[in-house]
Structure formats: structure tokens, C-alpha cells
PLY file of the C-alpha trace (Angstrom):
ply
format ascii 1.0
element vertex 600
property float x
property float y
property float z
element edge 599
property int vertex1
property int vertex2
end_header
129.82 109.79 61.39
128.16 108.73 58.08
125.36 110.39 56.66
122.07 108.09 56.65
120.51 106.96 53.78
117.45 108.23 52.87
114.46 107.29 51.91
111.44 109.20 50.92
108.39 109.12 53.30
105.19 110.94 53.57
104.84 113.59 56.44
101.88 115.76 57.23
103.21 119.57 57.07
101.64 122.50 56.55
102.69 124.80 53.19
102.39 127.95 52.36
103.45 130.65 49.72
105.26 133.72 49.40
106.47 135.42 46.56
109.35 133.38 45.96
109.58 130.87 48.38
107.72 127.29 49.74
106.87 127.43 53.55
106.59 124.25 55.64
105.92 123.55 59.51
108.54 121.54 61.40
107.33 119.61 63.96
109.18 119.59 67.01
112.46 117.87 66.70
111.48 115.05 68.35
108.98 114.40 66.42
110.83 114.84 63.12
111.21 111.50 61.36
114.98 110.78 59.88
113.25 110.12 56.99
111.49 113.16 56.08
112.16 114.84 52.72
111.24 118.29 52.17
111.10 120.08 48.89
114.14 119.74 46.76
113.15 121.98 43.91
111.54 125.25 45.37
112.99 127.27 47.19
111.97 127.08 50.94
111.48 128.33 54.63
111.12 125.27 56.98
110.56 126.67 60.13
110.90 125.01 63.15
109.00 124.46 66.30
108.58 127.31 68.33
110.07 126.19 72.17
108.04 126.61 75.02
111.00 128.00 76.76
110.73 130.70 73.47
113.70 133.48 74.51
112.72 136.01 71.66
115.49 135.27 69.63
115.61 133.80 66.13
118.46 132.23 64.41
117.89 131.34 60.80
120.08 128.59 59.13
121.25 128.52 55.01
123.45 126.34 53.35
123.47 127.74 49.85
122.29 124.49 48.33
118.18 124.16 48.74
118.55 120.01 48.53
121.60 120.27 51.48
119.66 123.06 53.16
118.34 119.67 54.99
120.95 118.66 56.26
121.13 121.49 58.99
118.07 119.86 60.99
118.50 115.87 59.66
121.31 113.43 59.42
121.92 113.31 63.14
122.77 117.02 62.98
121.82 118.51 66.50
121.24 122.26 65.45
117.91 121.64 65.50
117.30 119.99 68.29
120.10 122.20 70.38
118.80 125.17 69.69
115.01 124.34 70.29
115.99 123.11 73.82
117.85 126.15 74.31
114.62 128.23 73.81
115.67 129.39 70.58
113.34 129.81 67.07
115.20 127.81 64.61
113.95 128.26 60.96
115.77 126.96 57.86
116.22 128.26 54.53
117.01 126.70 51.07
117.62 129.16 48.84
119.02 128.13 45.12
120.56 124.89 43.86
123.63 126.86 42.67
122.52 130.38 41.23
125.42 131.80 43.24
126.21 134.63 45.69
124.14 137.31 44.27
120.53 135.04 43.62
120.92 133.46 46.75
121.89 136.71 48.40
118.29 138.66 47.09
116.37 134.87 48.55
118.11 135.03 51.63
117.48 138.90 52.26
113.54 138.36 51.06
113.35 135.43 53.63
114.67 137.80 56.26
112.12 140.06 55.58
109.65 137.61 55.58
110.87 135.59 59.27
111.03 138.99 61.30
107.54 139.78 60.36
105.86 136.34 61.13
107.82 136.55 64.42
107.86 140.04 65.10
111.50 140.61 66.23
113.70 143.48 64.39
116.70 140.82 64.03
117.92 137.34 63.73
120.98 135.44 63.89
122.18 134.36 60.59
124.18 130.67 60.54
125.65 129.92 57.08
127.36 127.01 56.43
130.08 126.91 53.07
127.90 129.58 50.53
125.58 130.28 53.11
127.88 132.43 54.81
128.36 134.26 51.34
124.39 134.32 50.69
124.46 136.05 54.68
127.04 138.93 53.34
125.09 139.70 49.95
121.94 139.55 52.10
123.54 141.83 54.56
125.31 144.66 51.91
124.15 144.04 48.52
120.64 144.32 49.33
120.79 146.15 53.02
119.95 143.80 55.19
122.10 144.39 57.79
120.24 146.10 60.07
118.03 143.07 60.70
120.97 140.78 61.52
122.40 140.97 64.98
125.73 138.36 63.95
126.17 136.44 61.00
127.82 132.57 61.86
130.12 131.74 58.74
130.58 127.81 59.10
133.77 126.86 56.69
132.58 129.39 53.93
135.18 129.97 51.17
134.85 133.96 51.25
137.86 133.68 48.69
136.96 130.77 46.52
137.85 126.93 46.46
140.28 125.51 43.73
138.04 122.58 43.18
135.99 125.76 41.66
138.41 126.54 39.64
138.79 123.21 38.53
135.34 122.83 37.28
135.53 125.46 34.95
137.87 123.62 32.76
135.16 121.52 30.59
137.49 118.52 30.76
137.87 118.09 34.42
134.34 119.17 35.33
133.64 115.65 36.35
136.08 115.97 39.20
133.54 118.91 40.56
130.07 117.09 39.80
131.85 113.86 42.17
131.28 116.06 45.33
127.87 116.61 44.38
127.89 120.21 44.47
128.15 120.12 40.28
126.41 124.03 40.08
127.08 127.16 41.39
131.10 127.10 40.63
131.23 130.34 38.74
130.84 132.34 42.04
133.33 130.42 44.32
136.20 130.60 42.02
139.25 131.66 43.54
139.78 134.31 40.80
135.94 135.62 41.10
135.88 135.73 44.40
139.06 137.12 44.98
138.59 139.69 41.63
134.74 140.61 41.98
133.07 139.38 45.52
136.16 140.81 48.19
137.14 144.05 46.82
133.10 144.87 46.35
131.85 143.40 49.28
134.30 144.74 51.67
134.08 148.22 50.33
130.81 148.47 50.44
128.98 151.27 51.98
127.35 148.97 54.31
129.63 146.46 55.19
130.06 145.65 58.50
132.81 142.74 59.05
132.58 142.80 62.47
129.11 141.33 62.37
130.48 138.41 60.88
131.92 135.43 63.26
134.01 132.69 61.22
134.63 129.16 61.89
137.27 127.82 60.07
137.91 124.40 59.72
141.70 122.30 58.95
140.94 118.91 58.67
140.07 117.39 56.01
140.58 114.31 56.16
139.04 113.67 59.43
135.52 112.83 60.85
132.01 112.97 58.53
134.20 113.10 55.16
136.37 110.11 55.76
133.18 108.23 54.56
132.73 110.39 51.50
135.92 109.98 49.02
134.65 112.82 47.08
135.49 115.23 49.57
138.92 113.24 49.89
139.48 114.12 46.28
138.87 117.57 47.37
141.57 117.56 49.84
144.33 115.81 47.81
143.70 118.56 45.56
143.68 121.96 47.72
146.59 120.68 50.25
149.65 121.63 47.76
147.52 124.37 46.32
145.98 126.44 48.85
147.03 125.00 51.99
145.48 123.27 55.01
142.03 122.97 54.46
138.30 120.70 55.52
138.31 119.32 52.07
136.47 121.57 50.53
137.10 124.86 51.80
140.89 126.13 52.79
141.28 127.69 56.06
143.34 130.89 54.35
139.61 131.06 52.39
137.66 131.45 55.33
139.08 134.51 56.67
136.41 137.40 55.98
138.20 140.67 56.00
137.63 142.21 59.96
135.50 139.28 61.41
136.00 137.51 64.69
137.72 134.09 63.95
137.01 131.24 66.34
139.70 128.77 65.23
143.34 129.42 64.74
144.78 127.75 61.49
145.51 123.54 62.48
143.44 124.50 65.79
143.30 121.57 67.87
138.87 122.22 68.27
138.92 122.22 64.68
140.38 119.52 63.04
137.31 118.33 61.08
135.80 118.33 57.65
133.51 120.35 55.60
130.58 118.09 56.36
131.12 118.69 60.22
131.94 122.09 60.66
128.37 122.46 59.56
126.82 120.43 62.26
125.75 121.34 65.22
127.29 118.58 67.94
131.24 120.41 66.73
129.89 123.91 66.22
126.52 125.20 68.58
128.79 125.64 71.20
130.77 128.27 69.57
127.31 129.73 67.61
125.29 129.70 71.64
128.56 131.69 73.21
128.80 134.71 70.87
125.07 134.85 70.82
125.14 134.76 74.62
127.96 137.29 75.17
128.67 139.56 72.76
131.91 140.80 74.07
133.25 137.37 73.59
136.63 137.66 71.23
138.99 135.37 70.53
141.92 137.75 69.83
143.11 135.72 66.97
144.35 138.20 63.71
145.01 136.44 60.98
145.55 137.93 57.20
144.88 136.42 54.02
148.15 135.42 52.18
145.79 135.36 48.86
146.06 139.91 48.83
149.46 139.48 45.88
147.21 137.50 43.17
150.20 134.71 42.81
149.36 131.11 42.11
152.53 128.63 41.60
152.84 125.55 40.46
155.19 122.59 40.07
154.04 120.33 38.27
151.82 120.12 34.64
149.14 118.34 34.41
148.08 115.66 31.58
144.17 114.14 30.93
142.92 110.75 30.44
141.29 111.57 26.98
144.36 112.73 25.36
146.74 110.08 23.70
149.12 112.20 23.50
150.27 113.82 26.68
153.16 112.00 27.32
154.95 111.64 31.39
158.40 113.91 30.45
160.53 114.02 33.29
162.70 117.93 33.65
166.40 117.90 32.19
169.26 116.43 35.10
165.28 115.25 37.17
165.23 111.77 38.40
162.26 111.61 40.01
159.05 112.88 39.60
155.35 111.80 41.15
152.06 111.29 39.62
149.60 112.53 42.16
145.92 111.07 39.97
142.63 112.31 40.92
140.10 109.59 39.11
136.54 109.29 38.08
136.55 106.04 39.49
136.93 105.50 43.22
138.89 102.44 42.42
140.75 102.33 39.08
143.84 101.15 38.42
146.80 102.59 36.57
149.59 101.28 34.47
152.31 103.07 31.93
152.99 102.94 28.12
156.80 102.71 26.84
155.52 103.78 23.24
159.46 103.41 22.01
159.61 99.77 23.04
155.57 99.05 22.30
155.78 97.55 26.57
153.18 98.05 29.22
154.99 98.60 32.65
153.26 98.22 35.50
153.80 101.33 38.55
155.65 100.59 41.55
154.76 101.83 45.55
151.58 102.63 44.64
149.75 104.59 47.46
146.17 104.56 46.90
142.47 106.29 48.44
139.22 106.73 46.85
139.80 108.84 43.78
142.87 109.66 44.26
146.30 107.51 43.28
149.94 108.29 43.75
152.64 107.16 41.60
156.39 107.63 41.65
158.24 108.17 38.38
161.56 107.26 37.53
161.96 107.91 33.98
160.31 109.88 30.86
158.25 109.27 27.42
155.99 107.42 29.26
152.06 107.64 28.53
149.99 107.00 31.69
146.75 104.65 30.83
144.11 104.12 33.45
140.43 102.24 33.58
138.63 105.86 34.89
138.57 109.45 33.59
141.61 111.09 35.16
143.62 113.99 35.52
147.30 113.68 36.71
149.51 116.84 38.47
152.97 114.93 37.38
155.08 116.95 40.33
158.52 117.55 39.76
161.63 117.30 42.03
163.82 120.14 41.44
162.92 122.88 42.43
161.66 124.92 38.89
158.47 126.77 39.41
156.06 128.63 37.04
154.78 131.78 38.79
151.05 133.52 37.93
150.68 137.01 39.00
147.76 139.41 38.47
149.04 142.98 38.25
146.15 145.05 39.97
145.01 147.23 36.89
141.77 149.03 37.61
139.71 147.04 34.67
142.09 145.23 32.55
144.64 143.13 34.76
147.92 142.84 33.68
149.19 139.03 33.34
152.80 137.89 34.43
154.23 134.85 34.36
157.89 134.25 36.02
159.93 130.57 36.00
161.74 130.42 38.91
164.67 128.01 40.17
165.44 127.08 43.89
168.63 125.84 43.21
171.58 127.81 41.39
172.27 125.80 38.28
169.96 123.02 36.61
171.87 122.99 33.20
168.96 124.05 31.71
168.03 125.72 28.36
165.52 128.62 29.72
163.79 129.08 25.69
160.44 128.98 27.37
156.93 129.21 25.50
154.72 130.64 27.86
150.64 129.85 26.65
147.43 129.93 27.34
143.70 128.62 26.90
141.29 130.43 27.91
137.65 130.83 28.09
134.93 133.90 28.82
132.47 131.75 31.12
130.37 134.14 32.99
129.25 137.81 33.44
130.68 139.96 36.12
127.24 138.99 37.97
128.13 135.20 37.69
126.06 134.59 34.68
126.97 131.59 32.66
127.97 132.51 28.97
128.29 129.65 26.22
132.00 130.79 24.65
134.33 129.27 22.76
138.43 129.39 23.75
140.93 131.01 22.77
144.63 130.89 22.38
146.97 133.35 24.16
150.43 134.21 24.25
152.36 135.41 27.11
154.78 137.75 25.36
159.16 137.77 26.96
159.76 141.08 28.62
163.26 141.22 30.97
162.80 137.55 32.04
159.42 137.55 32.91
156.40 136.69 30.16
153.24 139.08 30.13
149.89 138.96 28.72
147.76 142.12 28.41
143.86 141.77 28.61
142.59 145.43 27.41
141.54 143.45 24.06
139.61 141.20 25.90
135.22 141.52 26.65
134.08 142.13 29.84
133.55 139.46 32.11
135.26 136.68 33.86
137.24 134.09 32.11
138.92 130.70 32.89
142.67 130.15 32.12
144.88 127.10 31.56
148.27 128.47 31.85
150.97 126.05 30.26
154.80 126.86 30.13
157.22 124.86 28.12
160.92 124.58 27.12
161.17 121.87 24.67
163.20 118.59 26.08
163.81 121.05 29.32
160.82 121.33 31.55
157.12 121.89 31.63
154.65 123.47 34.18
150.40 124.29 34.36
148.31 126.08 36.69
144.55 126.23 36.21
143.23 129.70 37.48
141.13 132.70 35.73
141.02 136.47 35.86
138.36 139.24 35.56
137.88 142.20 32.93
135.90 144.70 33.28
133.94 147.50 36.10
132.84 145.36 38.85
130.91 148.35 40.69
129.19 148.95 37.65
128.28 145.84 37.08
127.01 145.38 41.14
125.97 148.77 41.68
122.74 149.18 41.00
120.26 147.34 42.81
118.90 145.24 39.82
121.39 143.00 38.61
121.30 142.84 35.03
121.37 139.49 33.70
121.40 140.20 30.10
123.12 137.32 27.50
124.82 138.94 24.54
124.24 136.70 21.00
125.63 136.73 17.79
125.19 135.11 14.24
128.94 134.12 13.83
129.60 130.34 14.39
131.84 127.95 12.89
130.79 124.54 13.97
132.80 121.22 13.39
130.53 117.84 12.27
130.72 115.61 14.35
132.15 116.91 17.18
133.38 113.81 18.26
135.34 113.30 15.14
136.67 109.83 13.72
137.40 109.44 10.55
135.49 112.39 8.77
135.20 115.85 9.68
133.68 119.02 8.01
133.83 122.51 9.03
129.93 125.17 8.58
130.39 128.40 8.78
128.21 131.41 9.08
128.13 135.08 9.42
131.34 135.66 9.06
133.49 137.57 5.81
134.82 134.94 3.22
137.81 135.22 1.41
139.26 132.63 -1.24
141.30 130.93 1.51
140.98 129.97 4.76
143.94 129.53 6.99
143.03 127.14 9.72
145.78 126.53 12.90
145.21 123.16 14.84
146.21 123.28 18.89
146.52 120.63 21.60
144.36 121.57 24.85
147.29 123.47 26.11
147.53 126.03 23.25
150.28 124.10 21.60
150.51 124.46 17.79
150.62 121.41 16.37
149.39 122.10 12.44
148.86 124.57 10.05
146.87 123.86 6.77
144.41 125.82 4.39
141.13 125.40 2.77
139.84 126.79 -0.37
136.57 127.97 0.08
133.58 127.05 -1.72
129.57 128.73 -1.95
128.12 125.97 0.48
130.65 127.19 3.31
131.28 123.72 4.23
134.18 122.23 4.12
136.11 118.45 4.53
139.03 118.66 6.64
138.87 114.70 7.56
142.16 114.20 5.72
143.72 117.21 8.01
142.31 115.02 11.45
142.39 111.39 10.11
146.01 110.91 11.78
145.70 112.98 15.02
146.29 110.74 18.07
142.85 110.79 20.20
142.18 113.67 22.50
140.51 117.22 23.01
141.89 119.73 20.31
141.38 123.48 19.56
140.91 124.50 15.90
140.81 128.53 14.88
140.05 129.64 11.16
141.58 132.24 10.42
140.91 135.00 12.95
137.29 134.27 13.70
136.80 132.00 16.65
138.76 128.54 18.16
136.37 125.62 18.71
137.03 122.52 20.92
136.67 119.45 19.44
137.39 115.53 20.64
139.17 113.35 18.38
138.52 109.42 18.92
0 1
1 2
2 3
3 4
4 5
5 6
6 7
7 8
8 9
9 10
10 11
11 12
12 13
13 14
14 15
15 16
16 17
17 18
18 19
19 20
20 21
21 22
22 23
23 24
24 25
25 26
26 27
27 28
28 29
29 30
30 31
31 32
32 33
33 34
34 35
35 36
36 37
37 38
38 39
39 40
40 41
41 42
42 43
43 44
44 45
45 46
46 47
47 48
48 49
49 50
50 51
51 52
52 53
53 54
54 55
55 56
56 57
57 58
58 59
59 60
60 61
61 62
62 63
63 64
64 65
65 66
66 67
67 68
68 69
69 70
70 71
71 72
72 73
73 74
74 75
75 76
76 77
77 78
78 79
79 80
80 81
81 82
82 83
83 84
84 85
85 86
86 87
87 88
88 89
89 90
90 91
91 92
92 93
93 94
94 95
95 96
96 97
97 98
98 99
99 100
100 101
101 102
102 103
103 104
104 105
105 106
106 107
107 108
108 109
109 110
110 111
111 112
112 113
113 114
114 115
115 116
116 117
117 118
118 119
119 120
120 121
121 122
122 123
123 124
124 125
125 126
126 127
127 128
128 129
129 130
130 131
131 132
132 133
133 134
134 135
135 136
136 137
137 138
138 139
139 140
140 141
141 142
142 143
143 144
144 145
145 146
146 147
147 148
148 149
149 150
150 151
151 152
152 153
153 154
154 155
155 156
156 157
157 158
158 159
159 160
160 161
161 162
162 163
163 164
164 165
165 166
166 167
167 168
168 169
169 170
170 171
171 172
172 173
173 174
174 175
175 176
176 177
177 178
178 179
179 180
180 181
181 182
182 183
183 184
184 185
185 186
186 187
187 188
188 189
189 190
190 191
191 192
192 193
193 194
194 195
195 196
196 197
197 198
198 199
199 200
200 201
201 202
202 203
203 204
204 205
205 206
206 207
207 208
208 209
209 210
210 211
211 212
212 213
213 214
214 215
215 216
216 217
217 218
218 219
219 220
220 221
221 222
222 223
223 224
224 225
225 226
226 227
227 228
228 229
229 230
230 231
231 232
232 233
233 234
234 235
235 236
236 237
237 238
238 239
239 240
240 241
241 242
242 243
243 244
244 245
245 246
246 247
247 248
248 249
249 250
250 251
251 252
252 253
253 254
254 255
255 256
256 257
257 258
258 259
259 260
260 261
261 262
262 263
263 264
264 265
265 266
266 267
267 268
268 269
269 270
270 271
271 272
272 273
273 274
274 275
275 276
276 277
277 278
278 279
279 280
280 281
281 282
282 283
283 284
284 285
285 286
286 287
287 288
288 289
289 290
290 291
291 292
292 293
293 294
294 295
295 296
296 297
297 298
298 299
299 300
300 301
301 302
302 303
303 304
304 305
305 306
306 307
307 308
308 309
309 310
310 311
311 312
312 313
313 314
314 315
315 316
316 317
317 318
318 319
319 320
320 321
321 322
322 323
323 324
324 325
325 326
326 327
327 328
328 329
329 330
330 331
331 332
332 333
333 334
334 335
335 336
336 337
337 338
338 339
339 340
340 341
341 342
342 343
343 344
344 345
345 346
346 347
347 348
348 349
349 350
350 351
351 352
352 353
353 354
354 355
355 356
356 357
357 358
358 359
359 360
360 361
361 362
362 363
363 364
364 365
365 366
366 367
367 368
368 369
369 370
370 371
371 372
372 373
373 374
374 375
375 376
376 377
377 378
378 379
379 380
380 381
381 382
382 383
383 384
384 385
385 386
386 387
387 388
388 389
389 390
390 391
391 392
392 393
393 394
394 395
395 396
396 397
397 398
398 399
399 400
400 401
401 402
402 403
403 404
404 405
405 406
406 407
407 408
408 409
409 410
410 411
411 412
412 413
413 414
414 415
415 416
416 417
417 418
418 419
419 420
420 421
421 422
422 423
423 424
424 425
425 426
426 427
427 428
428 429
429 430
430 431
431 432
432 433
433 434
434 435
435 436
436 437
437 438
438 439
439 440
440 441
441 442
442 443
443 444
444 445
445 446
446 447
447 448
448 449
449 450
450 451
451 452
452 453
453 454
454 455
455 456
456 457
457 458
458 459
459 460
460 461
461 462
462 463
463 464
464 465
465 466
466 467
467 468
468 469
469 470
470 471
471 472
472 473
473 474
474 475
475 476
476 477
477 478
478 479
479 480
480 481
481 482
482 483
483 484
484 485
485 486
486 487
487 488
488 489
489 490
490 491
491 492
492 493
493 494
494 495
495 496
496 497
497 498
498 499
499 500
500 501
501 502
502 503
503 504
504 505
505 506
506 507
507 508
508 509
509 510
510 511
511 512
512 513
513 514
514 515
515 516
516 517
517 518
518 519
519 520
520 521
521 522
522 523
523 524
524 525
525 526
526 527
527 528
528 529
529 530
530 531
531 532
532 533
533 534
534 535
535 536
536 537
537 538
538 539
539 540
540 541
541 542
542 543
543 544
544 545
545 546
546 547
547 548
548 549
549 550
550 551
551 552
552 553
553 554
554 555
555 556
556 557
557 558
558 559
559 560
560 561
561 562
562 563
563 564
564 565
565 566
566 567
567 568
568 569
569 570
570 571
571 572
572 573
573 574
574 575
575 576
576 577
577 578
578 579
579 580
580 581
581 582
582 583
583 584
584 585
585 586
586 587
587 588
588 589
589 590
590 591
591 592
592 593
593 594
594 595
595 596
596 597
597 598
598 599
């Protein structure tokens, strides 16, 4: 079913104001032209016809995203009109375009407020599609709502996080997020913030009440509304090795809120549909009308989330479009390898570099879909050149993982890193360098913070690799975890952890939203450097020497040099970055701060 194109037409509605919100008059959902187009800015209550078969009961719809919100009564979605006939008040609310859990939470809880005193009923039904369902629980606990909900529908809502959001959060992938359209908002549905901040302080909260909370769970991506929308493909290809079975942009593991009622086994044979059509109401009223109707109705399915041990593995490393030199380096005694290429665009085409012999070869058994290309590879030192932004997961055949745990520390998790075999003997040198990059982007609260990276090492303790974060600020921080032992093997994983008192921070019932500042900066001119390059800085203590260490994306040390210092606190380092191949690079003077910079 493909979404129809829109077009923007005049319609006579009536508006109003509250505190916070925009409210506009359906009309009956006959009535309602395809091509109406509400407000897209403010957030709003559209409220729907009121039947004249009116039963006294009120379900109010969120999506999460006010311009999406929408889409729960247009685009041949039949919530509207199916629960209208059914005698039911249907009102809609679009809440925030990506503020996250905790702003859309306080909208959606003032709304509810708002609904059951126009309509004078002490509850509603809450249906939430993707971070709706999260809006419903902060609605429900964080700001005590709960009593005015009778059941809360969660329609394929990531309760612990999507990788695609933890994807975004590395600045040079972020275009792989903005494709799906949902290009705000990420910091909250990270796997690691979700799974770090929103679980263990939603459901220990004082009022939380899983039970009220009915979950539909969705496994296939790559069927129905989606098929037409190769963004949400790209989501898939990415998830499927990573989390598991999924609708493309939530995994079904994610959708299981601690102690609810889930409708839909894992791979259920109801469910095999997409993101897109888990949220409309032809696949999923059916389910919403029966536990409305009966509420003794249980499914009896128990599932628990396999997420509870913090591990992320990975096979594979992954190498970037803008960065000449990432090279395709197959693992010692490995004969095969595949490129699995998510790509900016839906159509580009792909070819390798044999920088030894100076040859262009061109890639065999391609397999191809929108944004997303699959090549085999059958032998090393190879650079991968394509007409698109891409990133490529180069997976590996033997068996060699890299393992991420999070040690549970109260406030300062412990990091450990493991390389594991499946088979006995690989002939391999195990002198692994074990690395990091990582970045503080938000507050505990899901604030964004403007921060520069930083360089970690995981440190060898009885053949595992640690990294302690009790030095580290509070808040929540990206992470692109690289392991390598030279000429042997290499491995990534993308992921993120949080530091700091997350009831502290979400106790009270003001969430404060404070940005720190400072006066320290070094800044690098231009930032997209070519042939010269000077380095400002400010506020910081100046000796007669600088020492200044030069770093691939993946933390790899690549150059070491000094700078005398002068009174101007400028300095030319074009000399330093004339010869560097072009790509994204980290540069840290002294111990002050690392910068990202892009070499062309």
C-alpha cells in the first residue's frame, strides 16, 4: 500500500488554543478530504467527530512525530474511520517533531488533561504508534498520568532503542538516519539510552504499571507499506544481523515493555508487516477494539528481552565513503568476506581500487535494493569507490568476533571488550589494539550537547580489554569501538554508554535542561582542509611547545608532531596535513581537547 502524495489544500476547521497546544475540528471521516494538511509546526489536538452512536469512551492517538501524527487518520489509514463507526471519540495528538521521550511525555500528559475535561470522562485509551508508545509511558509515570488511562496500545514502539539510532549519532553516518525521514529525536531511542536511562527508570518507577500497557510487535520488515519506501529497507538490512527480526525500523526483541500483554509472538504469522503498517488501523483496530472490549483478554505469550546482559557483537568493521584510506583487508587464513553497503543514493553503483597495481576492478554477483548493495570479496588491499555517500559492514567468514559488554556499575559503567573465536585454531597473532572514539552528545534528560571526541583506550587485563569511565562527565555518550591486530584481523561496533545518576537527573518533576559552556576551544581553519591549515586557540594554559597527535576516525594514531608556540596562538600546521590521504581525522593538542576535521 503506498502512501499518497500530498498536496496542500484549504479546509475550513475550527482552531483553538491552549497553553501549549493548536486545536482543530475534524470533520467526520467521510467528509475528510485526502488532501487535508493540518499544522506541521505546532503542536496539536485534532479531534475527531463525535459518533452519533457516541459509547462514552475516548481513545486518543500519538505518533511522536507532530508532521506523522497525520498519518493516523489520512493515507488510507482506517483508525479513524473504524473507530468513529464503532461509536468511539477518536482525537489525535502531535506532540514534538523529535524533542524525545521526556518533552513529548509532559505534551502528551497536558493533552490528557485537557481531552478528559472537554469530554468529561475520567479516562481514555491511549494508542501510540513507534515513540508514541514511549510519550504514553512518560505521560503515564513521569508525570502521573496513569490514573486517567484505562490501557495504553504500544504499536511497534522501540521501548529499548533502534540501532538506526545509534547510527545517527555518529556525525558521519547521520545521513543514513535523516533518509527515513525521522532525522530528530535519535538521542532518546538509542539502544544504549534507552536501555541505560529510560528501562531501569521507567520500570521502577513508583507508578508504573506495565500491565496497563498492551504491545504489538511487528517482524516484517520487508513486507507490505515499506516495500515502497527503500528507506525503511535500509533500516532493515541494517537491524537484521544486529538486533534481530524486526518491521524495519523497530526490532521485535525492542518492543517488549517489561510486564505488558504482547499480542504477537516473535515471526507471528498476523504480524508479518512493517513499521508503516503496524501503525494503521486496517492490520491493527482489531487487536486495539478486543482488549478495549474485554479486558480479560490475554494472550499468554511471555517473552523476555535478550538485551538485560548489555553485550553487542560484531563481525565485521566498517569503512566510510569519505575516507581514502580505509582499505577492504580480508582476516589472516579468510577467503571470503562480504561487503554488505548501505548508500546515500538509492541507486549507486560500486567498483574496487587495486592501489598496488593502479587497476579498477569491477565487483562480481552483485545483489542489489534501494540503498543497500551486497558485494562478495575474494581478496584484500582493496579500496571500495562508489558514486553515493556510503558506509560498508565488510563481514567476515571465520568465525572471530569482537564482544562489547557493559559491566552494571551504579554510575560509572565498567567497559569490556572480549575477541572471541568459533573455531579452535585460526593461526592467528592475537596482539590486539582495542580503541575507541567517542563523543558526550546529550544530557541524561536527552539534551543535545555540542562536544568534541575523544580518544580511548581499552586497557589488556587476563584476555579481555577494559575501559573505565569514572573520569568521564555526566551524561550520555556515543562510542565507535574499533579492534585491530595488525595484518591479522579487524572488527567495529557502533554503540554508546551512560555516566552518571539517572534518578537524579529524572527525579524531580522539572527536568532541568541546563547547557554547561566554557571558554576553551581550539578550532582548525578551514575545517574542510586542503592545502593550508592553521590551528586558534583560546583559554587554555600555554607552554613553549605544543605536542599535537593526529588520529584516523577510528582512534588510530597515525602522526605525532610539535608546534612552537607563538603570542597570536595561531598556528600553520598545513605542512603536517598537506600529504594526508582525504577523509575525516581527529587532531588533540596536547591534553586539551580532539577536534574532527575533513581532509579533501
Amino acid at each position: 500500500m503506498k502512501l499518497k502524495t500530498t498536496l496542500i489544500a484549504l479546509f475550513s476547521c475550527a482552531f483553538l488554543f491552549s497553553q501549549n497546544f493548536l486545536e482543530v475540528q475534524l470533520p467526520t471521516p467521510d467528509k475528510l478530504s485526502p488532501l487535508f494538511i493540518g499544522p506541521l509546526v505546532k503542536s496539536t489536538i485534532h479531534y475527531g467527530a463525535t459518533p452519533s452512536n457516541y459509547n462514552g469512551k475516548v481513545i486518543l492517538f500519538n505518533h511522536g512525530y507532530i508532521d506523522l501524527n497525520q498519518g493516523q487518520f489520512l493515507f488510507d489509514n482506517s483508525f479513524y474511520q473504524d473507530s468513529y463507526t464503532e461509536g468511539y471519540q477518536a482525537i489525535f495528538v502531535a506532540t514534538t517533531r523529535g524533542e524525545g521521550i521526556w518533552e513529548n511525555g509532559k505534551l502528551l500528559a497536558e493533552s490528557i488533561d485537557i481531552v478528559t475535561q472537554r469530554f468529561n470522562v475520567p479516562q481514555v485509551y491511549l494508542v501510540g504508534h513507534s515513540n508514541g508508545g514511549k510519550a504514553s509511558e512518560a505521560a503515564m509515570f513521569q508525570y502521573n498520568k496513569k490514573d486517567k488511562v484505562s490501557r495504553a496500545f504500544a504499536l511497534g514502539t522501540p521501548f529499548w532503542g533502534t540501532y538506526l539510532a545509534d547510527i545517527s549519532q555518529m556525525p558521519w553516518l547521520n545521513w543514513a538516519w535523516r533518509l527515513t525521514g525521522l532525522n530528530e529525536g535519535a538521542r532518546t531511542s538509542t539502544t544504549y539510552y534507552c536501555r541505560n536511562v529510560v528501562r531501569p527508570y521507567l520500570d521502577n518507577h513508583e507508578n508504573n504499571e506495565p500491565e496497563k500497557f498492551v504491545v504489538l510487535g511487528a517482524s516484517g520488515f520487508y513486507k507490505g507499506s515499506t516495500i515502497a519506501a527503500p528507506a525503511f529497507l535500509l533500516t532493515g538490512g541494517v537491524l537484521l544481523p544486529v538486533q534481530g527480526v524486526n518491521d524495519g525500523v523497530s526490532p521485535y526483541s525492542s518492543t517488549l515493555r517489561p510486564g505488558a500483554e504482547y499480542v504477537f509472538r516473535k515471526n507471528d504469522s498476523r504480524a508479518i508487516f512493517d513499521h508503516l503498517d503496524v501503525g494503521l488501523g486496517q492490520f491493527s483496530w482489531p487487536y486495539v477494539k478486543s482488549y478495549i472490549e474485554n479486558t480479560a483478554l490475554r494472550s499468554n505469550i511471555s517473552s523476555k528481552h535478550q538485551d538485560q546482559t548489555f553485550k553487542t557483537e560484531s563481525n565485521y568493521y566498517i569503512i566510510h565513503s569519505q575516507n581514502e584510506y580505509d582499505e577492504i583487508l580480508l582476516d589472516k587464513n579468510s577467503k571470503y568476506a562480504v561487503a554488505e553497503i548501505l548508500h546515500e543514493n538509492a541507486k549507486a553503483q560500486f567498483q574496487f581500487f587495486d592501489p598496488s597495481n593502479k587497476r579498477v576492478l569491477q565487483p562480481k554477483s552483485i545483489s542489489k535494493a534501494n540503498h543497500k548493495t551486497s558485494i562478495p570479496i575474494l581478496s584484500s588491499d582493496l579500496r571500495l569507490h562508489g558514486d553515493s555517500k556510503f558506509a560498508a559492514f565488510i563481514k567476515q567468514d571465520n568465525g572471530i568476533k569482537m564482544i562489547l559488554e557493559q559491566l552494571p556499575e551504579k554510575e560509572h559503567p565498567l567497559l569490556k571488550v572480549h575477541i572471541s573465536s568459533l573455531k579452535t585454531s585460526h593461526g592467528l597473532d592475537m596482539q590486539t589494539e582495542v580503541r575507541g572514539v567517542i563523543t558526550r552528545t546529550a544530557t541524561l534528560t536527552g539534551i543535545s550537547l555540542q562536544s568534541n571526541p575523544e580518544v580511548i583506550t581499552f586497557e589488556p587485563r587476563n584476555g579481555s580489554y577494559y575501559y573505565d569511565t569514572n573520569t568521564l562527565k555526566e551524561g550520555v555518550y556515543s562510542l565507535f569501538l574499533n579492534s585491530e591486530s595488525e595484518d591479522n584481523f579487524k572488527r567495529s561496533i557502533i554503540s554508546g554508554f551512560v555516566v552518571g545518576n539517572i534518578n537524579k537527573a529524572l527525579g524531580s518533576k522539572k527536568i532541568n535542561n541546563t547547557i554547561e559552556s566554557s571558554d576553551e576551544s581550539i578550532i582548525i581553519t578551514p575545517n574542510s582542509v586542503k592545502n593550508k591549515a592553521k590551528i586558534s586557540i583560546s583559554g587554555y594554559p600555554i607552554t613553549d611547545k605544543l605536542s599535537v597527535l593526529l588520529f584516523d576516525v577510528t582512534g588510530k594514531q597515525i602522526k605525532k608532531f610539535e608546534i612552537i608556540t607563538n603570542d597570536r596562538l595561531q598556528f600553520d600546521v598545513s605542512n603536517q596535513l598537506h600529504n594526508l590521504s582525504k577523509g575525516i581525522y581527529l587532531l588533540k593538542v596536547n591534553n586539551f581537547q580532539t577536534i574532527k576535521f575533513v581532509k579533501e
